[in-house]
N, C-alpha and C positions, 0 to 999 in steps of 0.2 A: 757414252752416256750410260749411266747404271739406270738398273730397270727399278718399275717404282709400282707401287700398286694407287688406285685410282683408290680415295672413299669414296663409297655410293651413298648417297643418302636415300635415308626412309622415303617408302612410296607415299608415308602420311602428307611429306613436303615435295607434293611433285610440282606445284607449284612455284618450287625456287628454281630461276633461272640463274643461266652462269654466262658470262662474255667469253668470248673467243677468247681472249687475254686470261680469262679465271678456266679455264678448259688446259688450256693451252701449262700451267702452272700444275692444275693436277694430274694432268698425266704426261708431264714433261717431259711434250714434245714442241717443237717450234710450229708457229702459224702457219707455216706452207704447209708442211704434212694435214694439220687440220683442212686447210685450205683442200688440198688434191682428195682425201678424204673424202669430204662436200662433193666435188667435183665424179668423184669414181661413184655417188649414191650410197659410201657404206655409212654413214653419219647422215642426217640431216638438221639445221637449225630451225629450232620451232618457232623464232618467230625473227624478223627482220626490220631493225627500225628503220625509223627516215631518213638516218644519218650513214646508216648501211653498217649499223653494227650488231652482228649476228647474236642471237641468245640459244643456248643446249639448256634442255633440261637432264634429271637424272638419268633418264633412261638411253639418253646421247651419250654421258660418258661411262654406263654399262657395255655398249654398243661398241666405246672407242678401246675398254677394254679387251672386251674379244676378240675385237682389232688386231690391238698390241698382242697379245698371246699366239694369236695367228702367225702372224709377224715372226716372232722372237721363236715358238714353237716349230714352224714349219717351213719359216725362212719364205714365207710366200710374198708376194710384190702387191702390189695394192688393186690389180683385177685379180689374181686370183682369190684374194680376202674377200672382195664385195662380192664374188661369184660362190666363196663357202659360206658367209653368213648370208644370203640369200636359201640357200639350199637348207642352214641349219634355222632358217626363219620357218621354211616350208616346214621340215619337222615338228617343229614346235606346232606349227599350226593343227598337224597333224594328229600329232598327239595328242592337243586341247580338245580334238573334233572325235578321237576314242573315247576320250572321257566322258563326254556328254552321250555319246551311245551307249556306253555302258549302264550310264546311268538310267538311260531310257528301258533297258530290259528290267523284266521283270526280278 
C-alpha cells in the first residue's frame, strides 16, 4: 500500500461529518484497522447512528493521521500509538495551559 496523505478540512466546517467507509477512502486504510483503532481509543467516532454506522469528523482524521505517521515513522504497533498520542495530547495540553499563564503575567 503506498502512503497517501489524508485532506483535512477547515475547522470553519467541523461540522462535516464522514462514514467509516469516506474515512476509510481518505486515508486508505481498510475498516478493520479503523475498526481496532476505535477499539485501542486512539480515534474516537463522534457520533453513532441507529443503524450502527459510525461518523469522524475533521479532527478524527487529523488524529488518524498522526496515527499513520506514527506507524510508518516509528514502525510502532497500535498500543504503542495510542499510548504516544495520549502523551503528545498531554503536551498539547500543557502547553495550551503555558500560554494562558503567560498571558496572565504582567
Amino acid at each position: 500500500m503506498s502512503k497517501s496523505e489524508i485532506v483535512i478540512i477547515d475547522s470553519q466546517h467541523e461540522h462535516i461529518l464522514f462514514t467509516l467507509e469516506e474515512v476509510c477512502e481518505r486515508c486508505n486504510v481498510h475498516t478493520e484497522m479503523i475498526i481496532e483503532m476505535v477499539e485501542y481509543g486512539i480515534v474516537d467516532p463522534v457520533e453513532k447512528s441507529l443503524l450502527d454506522i459510525w461518523y469522524f469528523n475533521s479532527q478524527a482524521l487529523m488524529r488518524l493521521q498522526r496515527a499513520q505517521r506514527l506507524m510508518d515513522g516509528l514502525k510502532l504497533n497500535l498500543s504503542g500509538v495510542a499510548f504516544s498520542l495520549e502523551l503528545l495530547d498531554e503536551i498539547d495540553g500543557l502547553q495550551k495551559h503555558i500560554v494562558v499563564l503567560r498571558n496572565q503575567l504582567p
